[in-house]
C-alpha positions as CSV (number, residue, x, y, z in Angstrom):
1,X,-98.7,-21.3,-15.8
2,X,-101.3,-19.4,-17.6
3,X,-100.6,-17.9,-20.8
4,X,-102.2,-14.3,-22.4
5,X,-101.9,-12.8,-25.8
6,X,-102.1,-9.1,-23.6
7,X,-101.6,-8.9,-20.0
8,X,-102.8,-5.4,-18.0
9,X,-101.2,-5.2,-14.8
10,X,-103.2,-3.4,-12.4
11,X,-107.4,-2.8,-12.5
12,X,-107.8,1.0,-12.2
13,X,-108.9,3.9,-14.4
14,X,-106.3,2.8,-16.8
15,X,-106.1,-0.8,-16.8
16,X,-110.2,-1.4,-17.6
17,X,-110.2,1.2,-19.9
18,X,-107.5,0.3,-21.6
19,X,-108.5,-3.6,-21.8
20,X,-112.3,-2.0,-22.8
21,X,-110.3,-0.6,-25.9
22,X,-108.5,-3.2,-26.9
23,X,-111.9,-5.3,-26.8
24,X,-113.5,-2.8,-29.2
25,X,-111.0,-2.7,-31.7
26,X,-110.7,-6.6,-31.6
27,X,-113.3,-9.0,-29.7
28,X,-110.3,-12.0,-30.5
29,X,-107.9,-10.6,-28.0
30,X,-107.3,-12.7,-25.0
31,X,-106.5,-10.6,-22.4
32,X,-105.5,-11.0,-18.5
33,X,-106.1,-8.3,-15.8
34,X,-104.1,-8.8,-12.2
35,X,-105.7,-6.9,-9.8
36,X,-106.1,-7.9,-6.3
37,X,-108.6,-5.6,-4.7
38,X,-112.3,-6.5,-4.5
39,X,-113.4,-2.8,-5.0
40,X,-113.1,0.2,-7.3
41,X,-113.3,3.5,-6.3
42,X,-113.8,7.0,-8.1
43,X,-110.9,8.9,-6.3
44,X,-111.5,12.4,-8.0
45,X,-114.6,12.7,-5.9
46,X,-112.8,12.2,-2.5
47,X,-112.1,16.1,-2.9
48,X,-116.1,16.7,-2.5
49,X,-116.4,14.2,0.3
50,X,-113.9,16.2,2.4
51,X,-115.7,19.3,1.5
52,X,-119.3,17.5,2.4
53,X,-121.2,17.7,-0.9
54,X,-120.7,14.2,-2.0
55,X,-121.4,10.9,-0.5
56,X,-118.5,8.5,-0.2
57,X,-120.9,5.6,-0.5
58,X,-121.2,7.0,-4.5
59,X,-117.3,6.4,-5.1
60,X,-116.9,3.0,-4.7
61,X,-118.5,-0.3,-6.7
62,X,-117.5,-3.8,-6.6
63,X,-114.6,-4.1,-8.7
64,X,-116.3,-7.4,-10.6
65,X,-118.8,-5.4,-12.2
66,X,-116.4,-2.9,-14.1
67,X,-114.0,-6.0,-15.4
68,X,-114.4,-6.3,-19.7
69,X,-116.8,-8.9,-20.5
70,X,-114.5,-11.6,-22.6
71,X,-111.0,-11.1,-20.1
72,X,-110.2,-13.3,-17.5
73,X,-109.4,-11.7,-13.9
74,X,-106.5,-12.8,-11.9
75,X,-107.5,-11.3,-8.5
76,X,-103.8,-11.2,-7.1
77,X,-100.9,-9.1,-7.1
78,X,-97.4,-8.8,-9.0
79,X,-94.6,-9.7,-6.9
80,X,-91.9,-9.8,-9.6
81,X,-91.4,-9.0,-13.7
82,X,-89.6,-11.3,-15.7
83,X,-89.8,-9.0,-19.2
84,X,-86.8,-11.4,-20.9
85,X,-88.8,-14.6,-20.3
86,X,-92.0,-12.7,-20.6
87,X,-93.4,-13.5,-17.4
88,X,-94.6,-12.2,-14.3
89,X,-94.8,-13.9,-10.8
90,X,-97.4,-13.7,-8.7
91,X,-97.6,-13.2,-4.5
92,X,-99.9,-16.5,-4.9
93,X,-96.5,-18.0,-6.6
94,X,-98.4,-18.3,-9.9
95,X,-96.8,-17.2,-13.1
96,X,-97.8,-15.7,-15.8
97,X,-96.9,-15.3,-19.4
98,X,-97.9,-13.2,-22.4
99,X,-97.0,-11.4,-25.8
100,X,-97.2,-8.1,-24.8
101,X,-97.5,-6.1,-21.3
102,X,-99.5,-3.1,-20.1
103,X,-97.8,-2.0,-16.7
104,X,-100.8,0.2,-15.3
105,X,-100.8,-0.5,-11.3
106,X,-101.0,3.3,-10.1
107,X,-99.0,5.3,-7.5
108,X,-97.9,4.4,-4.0
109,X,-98.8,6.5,-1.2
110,X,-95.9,6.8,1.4
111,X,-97.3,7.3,4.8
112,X,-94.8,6.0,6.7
113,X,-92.1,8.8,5.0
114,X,-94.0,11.3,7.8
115,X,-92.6,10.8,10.8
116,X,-95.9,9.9,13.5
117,X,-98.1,10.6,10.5
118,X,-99.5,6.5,9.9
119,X,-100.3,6.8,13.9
120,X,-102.1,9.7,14.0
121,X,-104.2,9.6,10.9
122,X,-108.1,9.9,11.3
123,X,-107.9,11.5,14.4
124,X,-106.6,14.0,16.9
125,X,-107.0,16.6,14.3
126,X,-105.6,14.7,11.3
127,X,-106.7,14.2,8.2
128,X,-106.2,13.0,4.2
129,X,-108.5,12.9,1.7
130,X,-106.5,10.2,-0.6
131,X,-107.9,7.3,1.8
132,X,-111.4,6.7,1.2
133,X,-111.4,5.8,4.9
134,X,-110.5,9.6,6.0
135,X,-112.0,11.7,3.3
136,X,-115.5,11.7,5.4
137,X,-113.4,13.1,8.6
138,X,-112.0,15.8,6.6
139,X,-115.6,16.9,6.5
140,X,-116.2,16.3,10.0
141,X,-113.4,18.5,11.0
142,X,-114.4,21.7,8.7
143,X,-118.0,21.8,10.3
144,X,-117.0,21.4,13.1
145,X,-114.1,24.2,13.1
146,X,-114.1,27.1,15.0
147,X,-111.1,28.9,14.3
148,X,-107.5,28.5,14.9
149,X,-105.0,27.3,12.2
150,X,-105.9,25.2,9.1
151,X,-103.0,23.7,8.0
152,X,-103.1,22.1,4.1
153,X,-99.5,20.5,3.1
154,X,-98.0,19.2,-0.5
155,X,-95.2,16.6,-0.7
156,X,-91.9,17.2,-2.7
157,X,-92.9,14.2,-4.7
158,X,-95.1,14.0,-8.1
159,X,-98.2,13.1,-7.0
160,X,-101.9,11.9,-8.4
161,X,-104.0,14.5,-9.0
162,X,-101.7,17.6,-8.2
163,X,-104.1,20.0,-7.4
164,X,-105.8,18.3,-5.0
165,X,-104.1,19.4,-1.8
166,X,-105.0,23.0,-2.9
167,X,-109.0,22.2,-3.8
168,X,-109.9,21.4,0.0
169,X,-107.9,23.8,1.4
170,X,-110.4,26.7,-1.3
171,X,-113.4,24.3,0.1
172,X,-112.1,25.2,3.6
173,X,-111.4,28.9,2.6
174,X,-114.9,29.5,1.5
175,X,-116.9,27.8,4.5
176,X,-114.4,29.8,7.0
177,X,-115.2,32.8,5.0
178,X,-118.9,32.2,4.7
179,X,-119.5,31.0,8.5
180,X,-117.7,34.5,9.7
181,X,-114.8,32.7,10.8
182,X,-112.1,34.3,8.8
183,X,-110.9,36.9,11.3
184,X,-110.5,34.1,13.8
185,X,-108.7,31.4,11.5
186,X,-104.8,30.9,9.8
187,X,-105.1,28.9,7.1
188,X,-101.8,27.5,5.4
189,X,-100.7,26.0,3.1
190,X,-97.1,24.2,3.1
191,X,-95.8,23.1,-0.1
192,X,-92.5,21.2,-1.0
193,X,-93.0,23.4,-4.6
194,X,-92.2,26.0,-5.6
195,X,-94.9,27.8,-7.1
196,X,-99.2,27.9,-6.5
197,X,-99.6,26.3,-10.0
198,X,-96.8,25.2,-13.2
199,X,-99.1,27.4,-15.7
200,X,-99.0,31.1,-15.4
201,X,-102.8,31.6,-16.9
202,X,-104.3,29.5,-14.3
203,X,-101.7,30.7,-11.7
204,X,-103.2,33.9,-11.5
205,X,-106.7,33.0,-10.7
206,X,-105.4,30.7,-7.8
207,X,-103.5,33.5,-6.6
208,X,-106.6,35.5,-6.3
209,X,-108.1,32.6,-4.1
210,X,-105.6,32.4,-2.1
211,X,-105.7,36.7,-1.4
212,X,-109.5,36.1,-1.1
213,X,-109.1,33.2,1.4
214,X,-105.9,35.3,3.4
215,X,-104.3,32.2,3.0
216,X,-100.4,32.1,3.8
217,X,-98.2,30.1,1.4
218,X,-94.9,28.3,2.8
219,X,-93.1,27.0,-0.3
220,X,-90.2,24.8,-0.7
221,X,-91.7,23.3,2.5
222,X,-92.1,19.4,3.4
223,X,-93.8,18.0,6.2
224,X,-91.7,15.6,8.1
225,X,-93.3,14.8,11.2
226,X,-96.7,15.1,12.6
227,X,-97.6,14.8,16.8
228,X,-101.6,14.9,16.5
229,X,-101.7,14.0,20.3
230,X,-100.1,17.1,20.8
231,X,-101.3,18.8,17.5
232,X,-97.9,20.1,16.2
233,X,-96.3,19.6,12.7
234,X,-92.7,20.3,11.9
235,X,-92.1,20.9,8.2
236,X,-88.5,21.2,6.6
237,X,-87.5,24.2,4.4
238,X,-84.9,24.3,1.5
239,X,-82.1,24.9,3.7
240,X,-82.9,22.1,6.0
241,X,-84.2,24.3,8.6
242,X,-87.3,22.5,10.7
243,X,-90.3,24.8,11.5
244,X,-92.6,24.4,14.2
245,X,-96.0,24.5,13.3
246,X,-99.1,24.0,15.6
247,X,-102.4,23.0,14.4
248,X,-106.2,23.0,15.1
249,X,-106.6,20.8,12.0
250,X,-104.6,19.8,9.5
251,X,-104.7,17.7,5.9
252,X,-102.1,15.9,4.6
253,X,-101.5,14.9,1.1
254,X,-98.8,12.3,1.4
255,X,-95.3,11.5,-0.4
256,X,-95.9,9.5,-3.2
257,X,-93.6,7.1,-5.7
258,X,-93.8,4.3,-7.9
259,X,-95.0,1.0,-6.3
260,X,-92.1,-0.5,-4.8
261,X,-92.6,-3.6,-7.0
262,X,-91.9,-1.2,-9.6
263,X,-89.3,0.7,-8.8
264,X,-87.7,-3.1,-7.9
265,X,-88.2,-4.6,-11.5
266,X,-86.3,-4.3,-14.3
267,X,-88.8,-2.1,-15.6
268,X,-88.0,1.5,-13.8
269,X,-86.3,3.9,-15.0
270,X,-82.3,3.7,-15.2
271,X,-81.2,7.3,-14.7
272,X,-77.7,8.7,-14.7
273,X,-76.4,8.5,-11.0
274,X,-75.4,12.2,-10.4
275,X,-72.0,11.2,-8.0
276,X,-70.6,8.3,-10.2
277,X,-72.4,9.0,-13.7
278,X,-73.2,5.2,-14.1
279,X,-76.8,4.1,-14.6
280,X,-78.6,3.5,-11.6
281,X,-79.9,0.0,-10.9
282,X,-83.4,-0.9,-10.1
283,X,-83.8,-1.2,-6.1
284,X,-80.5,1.3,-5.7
285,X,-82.0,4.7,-6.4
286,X,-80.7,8.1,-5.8
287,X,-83.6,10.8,-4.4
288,X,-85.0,12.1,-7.7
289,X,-84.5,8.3,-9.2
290,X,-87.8,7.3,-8.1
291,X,-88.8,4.3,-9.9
292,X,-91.3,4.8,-12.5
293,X,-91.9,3.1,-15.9
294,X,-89.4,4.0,-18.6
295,X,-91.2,4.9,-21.3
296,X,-91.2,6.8,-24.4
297,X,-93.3,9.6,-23.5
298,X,-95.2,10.2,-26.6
299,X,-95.5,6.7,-27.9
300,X,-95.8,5.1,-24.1
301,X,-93.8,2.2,-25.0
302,X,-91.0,0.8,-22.9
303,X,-87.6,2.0,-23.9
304,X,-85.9,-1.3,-23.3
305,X,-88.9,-3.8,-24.2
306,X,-90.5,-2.8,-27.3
307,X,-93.6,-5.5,-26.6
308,X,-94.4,-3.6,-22.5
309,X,-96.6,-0.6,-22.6
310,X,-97.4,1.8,-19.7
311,X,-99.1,5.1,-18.7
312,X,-100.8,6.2,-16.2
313,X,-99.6,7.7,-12.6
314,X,-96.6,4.9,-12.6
315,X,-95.2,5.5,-16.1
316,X,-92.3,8.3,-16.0
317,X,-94.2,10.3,-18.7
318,X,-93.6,14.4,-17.0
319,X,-97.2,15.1,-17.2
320,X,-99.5,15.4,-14.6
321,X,-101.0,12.4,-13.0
322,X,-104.4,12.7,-13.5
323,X,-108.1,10.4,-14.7
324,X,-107.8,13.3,-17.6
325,X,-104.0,12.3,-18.4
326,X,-104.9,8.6,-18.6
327,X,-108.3,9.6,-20.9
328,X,-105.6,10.6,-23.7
329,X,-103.2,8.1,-22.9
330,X,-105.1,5.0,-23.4
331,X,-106.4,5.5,-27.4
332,X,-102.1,5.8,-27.8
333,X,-101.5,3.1,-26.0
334,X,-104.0,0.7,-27.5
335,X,-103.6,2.1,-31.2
336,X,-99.7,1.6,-30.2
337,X,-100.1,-1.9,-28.9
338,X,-102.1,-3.3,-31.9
339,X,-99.9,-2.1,-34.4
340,X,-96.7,-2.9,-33.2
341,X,-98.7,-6.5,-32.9
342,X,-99.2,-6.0,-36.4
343,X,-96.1,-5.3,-37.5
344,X,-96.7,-1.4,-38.0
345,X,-95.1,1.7,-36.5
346,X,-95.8,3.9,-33.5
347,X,-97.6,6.1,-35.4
348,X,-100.1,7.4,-32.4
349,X,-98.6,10.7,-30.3
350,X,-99.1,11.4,-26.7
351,X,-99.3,15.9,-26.3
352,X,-98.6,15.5,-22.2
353,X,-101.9,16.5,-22.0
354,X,-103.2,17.0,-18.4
355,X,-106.1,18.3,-16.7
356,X,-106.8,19.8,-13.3
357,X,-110.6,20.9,-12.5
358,X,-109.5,23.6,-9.8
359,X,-112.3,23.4,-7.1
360,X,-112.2,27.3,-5.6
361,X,-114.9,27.2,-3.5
362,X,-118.2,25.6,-3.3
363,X,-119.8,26.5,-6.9
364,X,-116.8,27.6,-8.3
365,X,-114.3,25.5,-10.8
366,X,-111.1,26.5,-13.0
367,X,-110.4,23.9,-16.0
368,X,-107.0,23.7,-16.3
369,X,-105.9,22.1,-19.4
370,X,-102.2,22.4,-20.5
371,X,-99.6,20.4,-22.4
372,X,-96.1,18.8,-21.6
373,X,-94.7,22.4,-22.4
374,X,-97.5,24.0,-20.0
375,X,-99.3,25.6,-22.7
376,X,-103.1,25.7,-22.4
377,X,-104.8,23.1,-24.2
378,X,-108.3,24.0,-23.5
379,X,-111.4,22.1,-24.6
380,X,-114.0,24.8,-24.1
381,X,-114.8,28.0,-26.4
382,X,-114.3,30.4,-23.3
383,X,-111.5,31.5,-20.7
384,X,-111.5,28.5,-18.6
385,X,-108.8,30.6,-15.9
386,X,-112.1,32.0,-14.5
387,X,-113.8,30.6,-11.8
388,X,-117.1,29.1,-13.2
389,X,-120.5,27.6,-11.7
390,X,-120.7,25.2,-15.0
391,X,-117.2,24.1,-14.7
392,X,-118.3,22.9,-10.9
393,X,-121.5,21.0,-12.7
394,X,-119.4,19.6,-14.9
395,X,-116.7,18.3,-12.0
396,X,-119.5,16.9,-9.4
397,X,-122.3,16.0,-12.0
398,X,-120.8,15.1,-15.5
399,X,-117.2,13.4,-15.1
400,X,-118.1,10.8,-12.0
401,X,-121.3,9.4,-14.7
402,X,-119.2,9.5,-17.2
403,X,-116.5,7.5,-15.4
404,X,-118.4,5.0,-14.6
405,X,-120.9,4.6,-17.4
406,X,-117.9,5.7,-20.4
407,X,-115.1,5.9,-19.6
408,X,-114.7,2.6,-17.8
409,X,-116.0,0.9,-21.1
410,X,-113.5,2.6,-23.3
411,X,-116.2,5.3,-24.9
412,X,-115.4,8.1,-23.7
């Protein structure tokens, strides 16, 4: 049983920066990282390799060459959290022990919640750009598309990176527009919201896409099964109506939750069972339950064990899940962390701020930048609600060399 003064479950965005941190502000710190996969990749990207102006090959590096010089890498993966011993276990068996927790694993992607969707995927018309595996055939399919129906879809379910099921479908607006295939295309986009965008400012500018593009919006609609062989979606509307919807191509943006072995621990969030108004128990959730890590969303520690941190996509922080979120999350956490090893207070604040770089077409980008309230939190001395060429420089040059030169080693 190996013990660690800090251990950082999960090796993404969040977990190196956040172990890169902890290493600047003290070189002493003996820190663990479980993380079982060999590779890392720079999901924000995927967007621009389904719209064929970046090259997958460019978003993914061995994971070995990102991991904090001076922490030790436990390439495996948490099968159970033991917070009142202070221990985790291991699918290898092994266990592991430490002072204090950062629970930083990421989001689950729920394929098999689409009916015929896992059995269809990367083919027959079918598409996703949140595999690395499919994101190139999202590119294939808009070159080669000739007209008919586009169909773009958004879960019911928080999701990583919100506005990325609406980015590709602007990406596939703009080529069908500028390839003169407009008149002969239907391009739609199904979404289990409710609105285009949660902040009114950028909300407008999308909605003069979306005019520009003639695409139709179908809110407060779910896709729930897929027949590629037969190239038919049905999607299910707020009052449980299914709708038929054929397709010449079509991208999916999943469901998404907490990692199972999170929403299983002791560590998700108990919530108020709306029939019996008891708490609910980890493992036995009701539909909007789903799992995450309950945190205080401002200080980002846990509300039930003072010495486990989180944040990220998996923490239940009601922000949106994004690289940008966890870039502001991390310098709370960490300042959190050390004092409270210190014996200080939680004197570091988390605003809910989130970022979304709109893609609207190819050399056009909104920065949206809002708070937990939705207010506008903008980093830039101009209107960032209009669609700019230097916003698109700053999305496809700027941020991917900055994530993996900066931000990865907890300077940026």
């Amino acid at each position: 049983m190996a013990h660690h003064q800090i251990l950082i479950i999960g090796g993404g965005n969040a977990g190196l920066s956040i172990a890169s941190k902890l290493l600047i502000k003290d070189r002493s710190l003996k820190i663990g990282i479980i993380e079982p996969s060999e590779k890392h990749y720079y999901q924000p990207a995927w967007t621009l390799v389904g719209g064929g102006t970046f090259d997958i090959n460019d978003t993914i590096k061995n994971e070995k060459d990102f991991i904090p010089k001076g922490t030790t890498w436990i390439k495996d993966a948490v099968a159970t959290f033991e917070p009142e011993q202070n221990q985790v276990t291991c699918k290898s068996g092994d266990k592991h022990t430490y002072d204090y927790m950062v629970v930083v694993p990421g989001i689950q992607l729920d394929w098999h919640k689409v009916k015929g969707l896992k059995e269809t995927l990367g083919k027959n018309g079918v598409t996703s750009n949140y595999l690395a595996d499919y994101a190139p055939y999202t590119w294939d399919l808009l070159r080669n598309f000739k007209g008919g129906n586009a169909i773009f879809t958004n879960p019911n379910t928080p999701i990583k990176c919100g506005g990325a099921p609406q980015k590709i479908m602007y990406l596939a607006g703009d080529y069908i527009l500028k390839n003169g295939l407009q008149p002969k295309s239907n391009i739609h986009f199904y979404s289990g919201g409710g609105i285009i965008f949660g902040v009114k400012k950028y909300a407008d500018t999308l909605n003069q896409v979306i005019a520009r593009y003639k695409i139709q919006t179908h809110f407060k609609h779910n896709l729930v099964e897929i027949d590629g062989p037969n190239s038919k979606a049905w999607f299910q509307n707020e009052a449980g109506e299914r709708i038929e919807q054929s397709f010449d191509m079509i991208h999916v943006t999943p469901p998404q939750s907490a990692p199972d072995f999170i929403k299983d621990s002791p560590l998700s969030i108990l919530e108020m069972d709306a029939n019996s108004g008891t708490p609910c128990q980890p493992g036995h959730h009701t539909p909007s339950f789903m799992g995450w890590v309950d945190v205080d969303k401002f200080t980002l520690q846990h509300k039930r064990y003072p010495n486990i941190f989180s944040c990220g996509d998996v923490a239940n922080t009601p922000n949106a899940k994004t690289g940008a979120a966890i870039r502001k999350q991390a310098p709370v956490l960490v300042e959190n962390l050390l004092h409270v090893k210190n014996g200080g207070s939680l004197d570091a604040k988390y605003t809910g701020y989130g970022s979304c770089p709109l893609v609207t077409g190819y050399g056009k980008l909104v920065l949206a930048e809002f708070d937990y309230d939705n207010n506008p939190m903008e980093t830039f001395p101009f209107d960032q609600s209009k669609e700019r060429w230097s916003m698109w420089m700053l999305k496809t040059k700027v941020l991917p060399w900055l994530y993996w030169n900066r931000i990865l080693q907890g300077r940026a």
